[in-house]
C-alpha positions, -999 to 999 in steps of 0.1 A, spaced: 877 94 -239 859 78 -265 825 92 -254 836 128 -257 847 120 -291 814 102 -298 794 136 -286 821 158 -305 811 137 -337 773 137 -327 776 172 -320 796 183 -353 771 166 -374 744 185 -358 760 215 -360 766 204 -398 726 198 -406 714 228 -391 739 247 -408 725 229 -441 688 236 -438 698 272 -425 714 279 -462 687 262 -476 657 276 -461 671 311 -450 684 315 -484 660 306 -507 658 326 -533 655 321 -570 692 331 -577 703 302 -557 699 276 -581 721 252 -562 692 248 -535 659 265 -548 650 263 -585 629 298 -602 598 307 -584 572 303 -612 552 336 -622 530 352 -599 492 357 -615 466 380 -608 435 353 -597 404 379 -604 375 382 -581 346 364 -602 376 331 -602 376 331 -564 364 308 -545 341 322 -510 369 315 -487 397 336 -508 371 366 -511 363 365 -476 397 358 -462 410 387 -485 381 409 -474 390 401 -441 428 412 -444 417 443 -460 394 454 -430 431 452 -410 449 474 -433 465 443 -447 467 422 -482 459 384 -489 488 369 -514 461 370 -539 458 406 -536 490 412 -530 501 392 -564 478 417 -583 490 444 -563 524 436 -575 514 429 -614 498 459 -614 528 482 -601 549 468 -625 525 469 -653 520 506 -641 560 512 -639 565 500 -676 539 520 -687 556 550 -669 590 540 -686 571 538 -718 561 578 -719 593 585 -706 613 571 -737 584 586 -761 591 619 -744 632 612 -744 630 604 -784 598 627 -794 583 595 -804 549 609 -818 515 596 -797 483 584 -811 457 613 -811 431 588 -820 436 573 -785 430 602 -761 407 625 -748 413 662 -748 393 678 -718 420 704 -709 433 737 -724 462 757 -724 453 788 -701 480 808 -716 512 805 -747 535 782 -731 563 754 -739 558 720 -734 600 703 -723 618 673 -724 624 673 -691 610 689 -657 628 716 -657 624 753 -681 661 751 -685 651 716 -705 650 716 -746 614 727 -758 595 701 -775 568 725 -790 550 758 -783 517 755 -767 492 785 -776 463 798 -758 430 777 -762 447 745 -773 433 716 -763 452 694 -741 449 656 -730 462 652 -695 481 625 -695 494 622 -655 512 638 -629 556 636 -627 576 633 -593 586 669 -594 560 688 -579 540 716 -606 551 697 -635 526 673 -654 530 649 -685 502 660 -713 498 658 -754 487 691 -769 465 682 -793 480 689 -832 488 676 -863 511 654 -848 505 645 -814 536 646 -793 540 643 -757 561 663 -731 561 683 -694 541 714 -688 541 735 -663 505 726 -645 502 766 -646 495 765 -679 468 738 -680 428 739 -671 399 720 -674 381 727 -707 348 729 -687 362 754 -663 375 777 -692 339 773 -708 321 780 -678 343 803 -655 320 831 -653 287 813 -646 273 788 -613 283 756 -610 251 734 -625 228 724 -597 228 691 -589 198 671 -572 219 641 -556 250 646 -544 275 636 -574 270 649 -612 294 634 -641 296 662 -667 319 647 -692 323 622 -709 288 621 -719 262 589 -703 249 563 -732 228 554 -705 229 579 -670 247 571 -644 251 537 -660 272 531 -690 298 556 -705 310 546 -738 342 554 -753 353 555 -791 389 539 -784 409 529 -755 441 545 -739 435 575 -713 406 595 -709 392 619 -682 358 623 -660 348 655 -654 319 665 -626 303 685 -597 293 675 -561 269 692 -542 280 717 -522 255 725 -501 259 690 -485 292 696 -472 313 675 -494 344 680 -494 364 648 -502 355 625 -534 375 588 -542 371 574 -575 376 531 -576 386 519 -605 399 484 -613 409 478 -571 424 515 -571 416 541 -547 422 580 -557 414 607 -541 402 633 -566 410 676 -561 381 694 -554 376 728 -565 359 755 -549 329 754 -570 323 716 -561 342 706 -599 368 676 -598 386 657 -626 401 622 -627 424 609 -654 420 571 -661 430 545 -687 410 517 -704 417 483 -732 379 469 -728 357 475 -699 364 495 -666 341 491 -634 340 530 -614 327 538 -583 327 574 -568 316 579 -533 317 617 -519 323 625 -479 320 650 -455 352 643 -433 349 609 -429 311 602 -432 297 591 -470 273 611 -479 251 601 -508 249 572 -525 282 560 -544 278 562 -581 286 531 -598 288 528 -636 309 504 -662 326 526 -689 335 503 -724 351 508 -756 331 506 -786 
């Protein structure tokens, strides 16, 4: 009898361990403070402070569709850096804060009179009248599909939706009725203009700006990705070979734009640092 009980204690306190470092490890979390203190802040480790293991192990994940924790820690600072600065327009378009015109670049028009809202929607209270030929900086894309967040350029500049209807590229209104220009290689940047070509663009402020450009048609391109501080986006192409990408910049930005036929590059990728004065 008492070596059943002996096994039914040795048992229990087993049973009472595992239960332990189940709660403990299972549930670690930073809101238990009982059993796991605050997980210190995640940084962002840049490329030029890794070591040759991190960039090749990361390099390596990549290849397999996957993320190292170091890119996956700037992957992460980045959306939410990204998500505040969403939440920011939002409230400056909620209270009609005004914008800085200084900041921007104004590479679109308004293709016809229009209103620019407070919300997604026509139905929405009008934050100003938009007229025909107005410049426009372009300042993203919303979730609704047709709508866009821009900053009609004025006395004071405020920012608000707009029907994408409404909106052009400055350098398509310009040019509508002649040829695309013709382009030697297989990529052309048209605006802003080069300091130095296809080397250095500089800027007179920071905030958001646009690049304007023509491929070469007559290669068969038809898709373009513009790489910009570890970002991949695939650029609109137009039917005369025109595209348009809307970035942002504090300092120094490092671009690359490779152009495809299907899947295969064709060209050389154009690589370029853009600054701020």
């Amino acid at each position: 009898m008492s070596k059943i009980i002996n096994k039914f204690l040795i048992l229990t306190l087993l049973f009472s361990i595992l239960f332990f470092l189940n709660l403990t490890v299972a549930n670690s979390h930073q809101d238990l403070k009982i059993f796991h203190t605050a997980h210190p802040p995640i940084v962002c480790k840049p490329q030029s402070e890794r070591s040759f293991d991190e960039k090749f192990l990361c390099k390596d994940k990549l290849r397999r569709h996957k993320l190292c924790t170091l890119d996956a820690q700037c992957a992460i600072l980045e959306l939410e850096k990204l998500r505040d600065e969403v939440t920011s327009l939002k409230n400056k378009i909620k209270n009609q804060d005004p914008i800085n015109c200084n900041s921007l670049t104004f590479s679109h028009v308004a293709l016809e009179n229009a209103s620019m809202f407070k919300d997604t929607s026509g139905n929405s209270k009008v934050i100003s009248k938009v007229k025909k030929g107005q410049k426009i900086s372009f300042v993203g894309p919303t979730e609704k599909e047709g709508w866009i967040i821009v900053v009609p350029k004025a006395k004071v500049c405020n920012i608000g939706y707009i029907n994408e209807s409404y909106v052009g590229l400055a350098t398509k209104v310009s040019t509508a009725k002649k040829e695309a220009p013709k382009i030697k290689s297989n990529i052309k940047i048209t605006y802003p203009k080069w300091k130095r070509v296809n080397e250095l663009i500089v800027l007179e402020s920071s905030g958001f700006f646009e690049i304007d450009g023509f491929v070469n048609k007559d290669q068969g391109i038809n898709k373009i990705i513009m790489n910009y501080d570890g970002n991949d986006e695939e650029m609109i192409l137009g039917s005369d070979g025109s595209f348009n990408g809307s970035l942002q910049i504090e300092n120094t930005l490092d671009v690359r734009i490779t152009t495809f036929k299907n899947k295969k590059q064709i060209g050389k990728a154009l690589v370029f640092k853009v600054e701020v004065e």
